[in-house]
C-alpha positions as CSV (number, residue, x, y, z in Angstrom):
1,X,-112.5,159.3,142.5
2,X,-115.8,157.5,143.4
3,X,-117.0,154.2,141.3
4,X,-118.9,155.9,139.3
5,X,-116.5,158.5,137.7
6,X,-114.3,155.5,137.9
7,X,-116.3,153.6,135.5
8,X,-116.7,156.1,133.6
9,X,-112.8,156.4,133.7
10,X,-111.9,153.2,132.5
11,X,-114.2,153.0,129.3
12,X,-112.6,156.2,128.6
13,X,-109.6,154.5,128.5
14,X,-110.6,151.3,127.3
15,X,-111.8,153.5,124.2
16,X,-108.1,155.0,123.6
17,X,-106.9,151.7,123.8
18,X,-107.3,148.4,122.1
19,X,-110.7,150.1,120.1
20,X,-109.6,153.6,118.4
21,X,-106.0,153.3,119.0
22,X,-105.6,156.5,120.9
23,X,-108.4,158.7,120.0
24,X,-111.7,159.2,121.1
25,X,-113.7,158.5,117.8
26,X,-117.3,160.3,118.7
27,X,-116.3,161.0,121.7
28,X,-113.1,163.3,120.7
29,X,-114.4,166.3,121.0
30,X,-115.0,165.9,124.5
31,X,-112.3,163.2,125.4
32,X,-109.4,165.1,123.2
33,X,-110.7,168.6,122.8
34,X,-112.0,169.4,126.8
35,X,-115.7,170.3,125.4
36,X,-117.4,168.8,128.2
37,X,-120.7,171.3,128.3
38,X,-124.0,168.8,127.7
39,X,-124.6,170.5,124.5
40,X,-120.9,169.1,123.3
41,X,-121.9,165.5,125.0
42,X,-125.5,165.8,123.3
43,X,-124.1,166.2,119.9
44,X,-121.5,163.4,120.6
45,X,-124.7,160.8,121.3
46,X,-125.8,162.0,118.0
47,X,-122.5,161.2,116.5
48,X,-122.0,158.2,118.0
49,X,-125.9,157.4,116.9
50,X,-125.3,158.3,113.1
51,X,-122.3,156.0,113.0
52,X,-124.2,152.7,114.9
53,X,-126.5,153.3,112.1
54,X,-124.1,153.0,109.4
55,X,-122.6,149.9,110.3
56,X,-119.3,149.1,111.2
57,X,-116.5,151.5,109.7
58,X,-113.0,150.4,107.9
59,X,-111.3,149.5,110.6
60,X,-114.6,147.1,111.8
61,X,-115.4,149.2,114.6
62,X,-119.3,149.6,115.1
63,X,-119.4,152.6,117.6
64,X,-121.9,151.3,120.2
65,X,-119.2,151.4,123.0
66,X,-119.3,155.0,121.9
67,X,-122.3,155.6,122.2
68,X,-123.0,154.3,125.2
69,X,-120.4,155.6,126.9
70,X,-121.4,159.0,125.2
71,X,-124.6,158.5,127.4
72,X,-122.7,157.7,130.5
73,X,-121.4,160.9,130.0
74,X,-124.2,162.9,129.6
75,X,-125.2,161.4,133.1
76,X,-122.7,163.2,134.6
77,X,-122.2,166.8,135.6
78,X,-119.8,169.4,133.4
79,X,-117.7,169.1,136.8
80,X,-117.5,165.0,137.1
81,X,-116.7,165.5,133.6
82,X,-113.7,167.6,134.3
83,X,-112.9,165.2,136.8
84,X,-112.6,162.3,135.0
85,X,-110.9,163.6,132.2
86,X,-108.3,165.5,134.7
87,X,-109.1,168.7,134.2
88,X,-108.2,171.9,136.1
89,X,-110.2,175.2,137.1
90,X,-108.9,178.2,136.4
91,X,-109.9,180.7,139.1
92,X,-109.2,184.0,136.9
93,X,-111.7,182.9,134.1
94,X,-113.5,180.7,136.4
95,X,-113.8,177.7,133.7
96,X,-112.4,174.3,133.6
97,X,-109.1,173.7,131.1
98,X,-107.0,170.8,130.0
99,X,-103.4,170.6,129.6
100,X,-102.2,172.3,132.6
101,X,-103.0,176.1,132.0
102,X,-106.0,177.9,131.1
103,X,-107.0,178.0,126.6
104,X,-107.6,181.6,127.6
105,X,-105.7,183.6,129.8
106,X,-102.5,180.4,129.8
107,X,-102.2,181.1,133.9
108,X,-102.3,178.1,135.8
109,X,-105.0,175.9,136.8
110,X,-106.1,174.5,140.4
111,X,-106.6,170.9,140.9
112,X,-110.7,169.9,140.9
113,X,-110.9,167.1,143.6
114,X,-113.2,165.1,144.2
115,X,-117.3,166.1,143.9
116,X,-119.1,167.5,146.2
């Protein structure tokens, strides 16, 4: 993986950690649910926006870390997106998946690699 996906990477990580506790607050629908298309990271800045706005939330978190790495996201491609998060492809559906098989057709997924 090349620095920048790397970075990328490790606030990903850093967000599951110490921060949300293992979710991805804004960022879960892309960082827990595989919607990485720029429409899913688009609505995620807004999200992430609407909650720096607000102030911090119970637990005292103040979501700017998710929104900026919401916008390090969006800097990416769908499939440096799929890379960082470890996604497959599926060649039958031709469409990146998550969790080792394919959401629609459940066959197996091939390994991504590094970008082009």
């Amino acid at each position: 993986m090349n620095a920048k996906l790397q970075n990328v990477r490790d606030l990903t990580d850093d967000l599951y950690g110490e921060y949300m506790k293992g979710t991805g607050c804004c960022l879960h629908i892309v960082t827990d649910d595989c919607n990485i298309e720029d429409h899913h990271v688009d609505f995620c800045i807004e999200w992430a926006q609407e909650a720096v706005t607000k102030g911090k939330d119970s637990r005292g978190n103040t979501h700017e870390d998710c929104l900026t790495l919401a916008k390090l996201y969006r800097e990416l491609t769908v499939r440096e997106r799929a890379i960082v998060l470890n996604m497959g492809w599926c060649p039958a559906c031709e469409d990146y998946s998550c969790c080792g098989i394919c959401h629609d057709c459940n066959g197996p997924l091939d390994p991504i690699g590094e970008p082009a």
